[in-house]
C-alpha positions as CSV (number, residue, x, y, z in Angstrom):
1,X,26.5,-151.0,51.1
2,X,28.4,-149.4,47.9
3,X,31.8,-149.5,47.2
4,X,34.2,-147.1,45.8
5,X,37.5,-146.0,45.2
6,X,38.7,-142.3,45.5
7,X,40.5,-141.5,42.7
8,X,43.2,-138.8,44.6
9,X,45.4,-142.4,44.3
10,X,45.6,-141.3,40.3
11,X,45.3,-137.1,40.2
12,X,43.9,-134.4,41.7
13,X,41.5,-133.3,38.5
14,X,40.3,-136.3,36.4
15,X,40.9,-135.2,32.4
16,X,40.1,-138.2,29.8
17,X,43.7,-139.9,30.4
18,X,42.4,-141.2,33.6
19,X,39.4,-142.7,31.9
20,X,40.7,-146.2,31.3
21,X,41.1,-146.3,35.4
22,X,37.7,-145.5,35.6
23,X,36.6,-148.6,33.5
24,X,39.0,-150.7,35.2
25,X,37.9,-150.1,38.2
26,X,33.9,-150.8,37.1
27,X,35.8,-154.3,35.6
28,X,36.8,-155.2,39.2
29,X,33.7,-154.8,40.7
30,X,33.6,-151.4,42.2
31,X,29.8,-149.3,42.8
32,X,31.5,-146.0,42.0
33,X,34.0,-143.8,42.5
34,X,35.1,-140.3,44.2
35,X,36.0,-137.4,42.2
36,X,38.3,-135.2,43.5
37,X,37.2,-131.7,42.8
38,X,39.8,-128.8,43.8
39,X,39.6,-126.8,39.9
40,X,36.2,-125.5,39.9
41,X,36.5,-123.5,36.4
42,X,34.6,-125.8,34.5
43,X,31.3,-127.4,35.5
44,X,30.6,-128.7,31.7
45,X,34.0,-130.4,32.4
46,X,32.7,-132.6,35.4
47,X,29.5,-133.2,33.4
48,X,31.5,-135.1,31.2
49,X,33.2,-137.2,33.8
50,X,29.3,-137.9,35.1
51,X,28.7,-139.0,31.2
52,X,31.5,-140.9,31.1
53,X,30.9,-143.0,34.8
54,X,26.7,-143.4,33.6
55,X,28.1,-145.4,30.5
56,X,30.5,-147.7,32.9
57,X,27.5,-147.8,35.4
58,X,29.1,-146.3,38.1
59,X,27.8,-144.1,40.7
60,X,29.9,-140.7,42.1
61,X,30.8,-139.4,45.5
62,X,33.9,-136.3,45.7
63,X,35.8,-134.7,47.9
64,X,37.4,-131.5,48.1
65,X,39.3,-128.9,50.3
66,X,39.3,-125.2,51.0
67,X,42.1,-124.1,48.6
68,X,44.1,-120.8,51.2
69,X,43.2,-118.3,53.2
70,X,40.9,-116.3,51.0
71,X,38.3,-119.0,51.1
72,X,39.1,-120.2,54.5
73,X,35.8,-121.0,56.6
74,X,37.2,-121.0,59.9
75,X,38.7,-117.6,59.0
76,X,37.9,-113.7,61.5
77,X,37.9,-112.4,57.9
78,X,34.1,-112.2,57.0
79,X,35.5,-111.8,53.3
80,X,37.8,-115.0,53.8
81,X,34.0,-116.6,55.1
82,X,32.1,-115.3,51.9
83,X,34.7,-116.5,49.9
84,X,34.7,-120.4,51.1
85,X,30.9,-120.3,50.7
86,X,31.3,-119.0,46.9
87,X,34.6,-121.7,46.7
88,X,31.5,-124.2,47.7
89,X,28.8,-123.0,46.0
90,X,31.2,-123.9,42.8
91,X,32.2,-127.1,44.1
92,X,29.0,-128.0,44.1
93,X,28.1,-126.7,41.1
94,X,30.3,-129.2,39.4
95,X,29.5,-132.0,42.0
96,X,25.7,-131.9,40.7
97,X,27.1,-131.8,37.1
98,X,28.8,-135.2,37.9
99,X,25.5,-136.6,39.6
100,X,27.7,-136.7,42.8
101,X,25.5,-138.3,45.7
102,X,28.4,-137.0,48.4
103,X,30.5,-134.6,49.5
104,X,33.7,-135.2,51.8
105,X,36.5,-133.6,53.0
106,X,37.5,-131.2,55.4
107,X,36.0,-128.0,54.3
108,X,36.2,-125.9,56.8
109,X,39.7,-124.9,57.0
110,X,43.1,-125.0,55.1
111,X,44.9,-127.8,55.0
112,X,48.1,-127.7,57.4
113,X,47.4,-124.6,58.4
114,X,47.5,-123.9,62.0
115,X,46.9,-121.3,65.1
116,X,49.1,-123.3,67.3
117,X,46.2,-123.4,69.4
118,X,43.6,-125.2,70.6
119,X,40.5,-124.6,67.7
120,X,38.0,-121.8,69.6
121,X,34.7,-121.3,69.8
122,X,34.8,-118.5,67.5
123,X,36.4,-120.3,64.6
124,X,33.6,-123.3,65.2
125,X,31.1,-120.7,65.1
126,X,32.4,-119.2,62.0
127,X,32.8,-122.3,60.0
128,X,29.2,-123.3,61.3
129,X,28.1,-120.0,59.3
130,X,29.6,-121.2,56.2
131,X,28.3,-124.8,56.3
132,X,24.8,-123.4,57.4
133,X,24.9,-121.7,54.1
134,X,26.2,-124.7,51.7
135,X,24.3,-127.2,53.0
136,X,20.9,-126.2,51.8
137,X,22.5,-125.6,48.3
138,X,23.7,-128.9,48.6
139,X,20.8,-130.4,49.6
140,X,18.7,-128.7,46.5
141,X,21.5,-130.6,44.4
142,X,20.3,-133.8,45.7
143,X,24.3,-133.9,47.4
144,X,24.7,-134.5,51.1
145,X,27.5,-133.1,52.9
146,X,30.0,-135.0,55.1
147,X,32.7,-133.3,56.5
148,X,35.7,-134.8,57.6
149,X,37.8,-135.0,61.0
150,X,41.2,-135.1,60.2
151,X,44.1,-135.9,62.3
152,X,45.8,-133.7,64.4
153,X,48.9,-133.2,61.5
154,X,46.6,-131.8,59.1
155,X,44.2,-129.8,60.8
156,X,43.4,-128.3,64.4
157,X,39.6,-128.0,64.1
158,X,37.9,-131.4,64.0
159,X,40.1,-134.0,65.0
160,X,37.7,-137.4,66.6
161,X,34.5,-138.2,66.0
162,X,32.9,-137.1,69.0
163,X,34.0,-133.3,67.9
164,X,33.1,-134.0,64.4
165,X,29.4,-135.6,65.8
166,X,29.1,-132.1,68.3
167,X,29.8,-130.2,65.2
168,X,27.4,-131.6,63.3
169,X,25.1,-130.7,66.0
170,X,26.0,-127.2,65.9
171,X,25.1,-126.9,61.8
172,X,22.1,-127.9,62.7
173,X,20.6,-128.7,59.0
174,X,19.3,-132.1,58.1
175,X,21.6,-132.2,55.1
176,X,25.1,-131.6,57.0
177,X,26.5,-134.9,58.3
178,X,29.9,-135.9,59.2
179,X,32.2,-139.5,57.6
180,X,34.6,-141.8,59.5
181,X,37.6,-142.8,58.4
182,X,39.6,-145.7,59.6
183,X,43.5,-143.5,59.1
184,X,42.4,-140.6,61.0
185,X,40.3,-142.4,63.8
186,X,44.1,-144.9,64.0
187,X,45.4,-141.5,65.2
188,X,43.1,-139.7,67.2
189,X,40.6,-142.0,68.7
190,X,41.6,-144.3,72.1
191,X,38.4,-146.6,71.1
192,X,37.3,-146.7,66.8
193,X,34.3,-148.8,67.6
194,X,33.3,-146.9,70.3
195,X,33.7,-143.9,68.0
196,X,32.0,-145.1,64.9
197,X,29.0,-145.6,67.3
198,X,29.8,-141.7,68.6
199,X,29.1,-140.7,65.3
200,X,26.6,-143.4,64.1
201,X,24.2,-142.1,67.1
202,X,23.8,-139.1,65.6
203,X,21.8,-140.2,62.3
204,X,24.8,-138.3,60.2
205,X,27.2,-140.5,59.4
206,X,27.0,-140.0,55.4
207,X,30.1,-141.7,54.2
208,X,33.2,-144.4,55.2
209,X,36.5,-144.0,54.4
210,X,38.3,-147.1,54.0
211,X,42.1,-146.2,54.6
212,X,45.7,-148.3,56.5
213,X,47.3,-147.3,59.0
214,X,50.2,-146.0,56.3
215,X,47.3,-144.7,53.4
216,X,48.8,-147.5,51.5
217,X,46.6,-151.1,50.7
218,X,43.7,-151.9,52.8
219,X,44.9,-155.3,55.1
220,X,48.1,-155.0,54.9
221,X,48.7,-152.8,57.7
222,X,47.6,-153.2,61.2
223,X,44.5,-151.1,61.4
224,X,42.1,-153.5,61.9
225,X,39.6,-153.0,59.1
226,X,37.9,-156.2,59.2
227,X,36.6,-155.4,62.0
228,X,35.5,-152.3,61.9
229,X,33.7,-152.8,58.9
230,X,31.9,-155.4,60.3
231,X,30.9,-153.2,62.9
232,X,29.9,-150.6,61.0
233,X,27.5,-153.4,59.2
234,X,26.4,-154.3,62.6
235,X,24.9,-151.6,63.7
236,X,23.0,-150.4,60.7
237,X,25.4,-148.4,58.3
238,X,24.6,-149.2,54.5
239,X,26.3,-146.4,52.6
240,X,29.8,-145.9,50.8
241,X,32.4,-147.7,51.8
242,X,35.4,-145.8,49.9
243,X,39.1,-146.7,49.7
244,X,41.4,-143.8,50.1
245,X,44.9,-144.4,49.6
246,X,47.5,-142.1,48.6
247,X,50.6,-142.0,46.5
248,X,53.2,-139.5,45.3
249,X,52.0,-138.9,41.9
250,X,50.4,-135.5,43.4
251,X,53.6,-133.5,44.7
252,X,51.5,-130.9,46.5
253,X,48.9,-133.6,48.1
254,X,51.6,-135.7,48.9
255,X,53.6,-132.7,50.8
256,X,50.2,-132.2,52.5
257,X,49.2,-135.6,53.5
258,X,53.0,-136.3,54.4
259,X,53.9,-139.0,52.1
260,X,57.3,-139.2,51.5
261,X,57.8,-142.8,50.0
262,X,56.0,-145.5,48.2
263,X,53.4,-147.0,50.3
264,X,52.4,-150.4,47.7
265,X,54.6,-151.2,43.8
266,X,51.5,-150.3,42.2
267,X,48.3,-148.3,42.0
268,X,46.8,-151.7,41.2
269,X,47.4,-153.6,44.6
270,X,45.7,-151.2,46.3
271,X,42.1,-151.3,44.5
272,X,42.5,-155.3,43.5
273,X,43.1,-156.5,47.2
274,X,41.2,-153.8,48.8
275,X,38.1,-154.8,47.6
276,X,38.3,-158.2,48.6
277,X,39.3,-157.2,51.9
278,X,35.9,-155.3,52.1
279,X,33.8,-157.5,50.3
280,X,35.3,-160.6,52.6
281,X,34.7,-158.3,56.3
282,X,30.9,-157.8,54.7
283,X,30.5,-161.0,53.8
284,X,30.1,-160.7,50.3
């Protein structure tokens, strides 16, 4: 088991005035941390954030989104298809330049954007064609894929685990593999252990999300993390365990995500007690 912290808490592109979080976060005892990667201009630049995480002896996973509707994957456009696999092909691009191990998120559609319907089989079948195309590109990068069910305020596609696990199904490429993540499954799902074992069944669970019920400090809400950590451990899982907590130092991200006040007094709480919290459910 690895632990890490994403670092969306801090920005949404990490430029050298984030680095002294970075070596803080190596100083409290974390295995590595995800990069958010949404500005794709510049692979050399997340090259130097891989430099810059070898020398602190950290390891990398990232996240990232489909930015609108012209790289939309779920979209009836075939142009708006092409253009989220070129938006990925990009992301990963600079993912491999970082020596990222991961990718998360929910690429497949916009963020908050809506049909007001239920998601159709056409718009599974067209995001499938866009992640049957990444995921061997990710896979020659050495990066697996893990897409992300979010809850039903942010997306309509791929809300619980047992979608996210029948998705998964219909990629159909050794490399594509879904995550779980302890906010969204508080939402959506009537049974989380049940559903971490939906998901671990399929051999594609490639990445954790450690998140409270309010996105704010791991163990002081009521999800009931301990546990489900210690379940995860239980039945096999030995990958990332990442917090992801979220702030309002990222006015977009923050309208998207729907945080309108402080969740903790400082960025601070939430990695120094997190990873006690995990390191205590794990018995470490």
């Amino acid at each position: 088991m690895k632990i890490g912290f994403n670092l969306l808490l801090w920005t949404g592109h990490v430029t050298d005035e984030n680095f002294p979080v970075i070596e803080n976060l190596k100083a409290t005892g974390y295995d590595g941390v995800e990069i958010p990667i949404f500005d794709v201009s510049s692979p050399a630049h997340y090259a130097n954030i891989g430099r810059v995480l070898k020398d602190n002896g950290l390891e990398a996973t990232a996240v990232t989104v489909l930015p609108d509707e012209a790289h939309n994957a779920i979209s009836p456009v075939a142009a708006n298809r092409q253009g989220a696999i070129d938006h990925l092909k990009r992301v990963l691009d600079c993912a491999h330049h970082a020596g990222v191990q991961t990718l998360c998120g929910p690429y497949y559609q916009v963020l908050g954007n809506f049909t007001g319907k239920y998601p159709t089989e056409e718009e599974l079948d067209n995001a499938a064609e866009v992640h049957r195309a990444i995921a061997p590109v990710a896979e020659a990068a050495g990066i697996k894929c893990a897409i992300e069910a979010l809850n039903r305020f942010e997306s309509h596609l791929l809300n619980t685990m047992e979608q996210a696990a029948s998705y998964v199904q219909r990629v159909n490429h050794p490399n594509f593999g879904t995550m779980y993540d302890t906010f969204h499954a508080n939402i959506e799902e009537k049974a989380p252990l049940a559903a971490i074992e939906t998901v671990f069944a399929t051999g594609k669970l490639n990445h954790v999300h450690i998140s409270e019920n309010d996105r704010g400090t791991p163990g002081r809400g009521h999800i009931n993390i301990v546990e489900q950590i210690q379940h995860l451990q239980k039945i096999g899982y030995d990958g990332w365990l990442t917090i992801e907590a979220f702030g309002g130092s990222l006015p977009d991200l923050a309208a998207a995500t729907r945080v309108w006040r402080d969740f903790f007094p400082s960025p601070d709480q939430v990695y120094l007690e997190g990873i006690e919290v995990i390191r205590k459910a794990w018995g470490h």
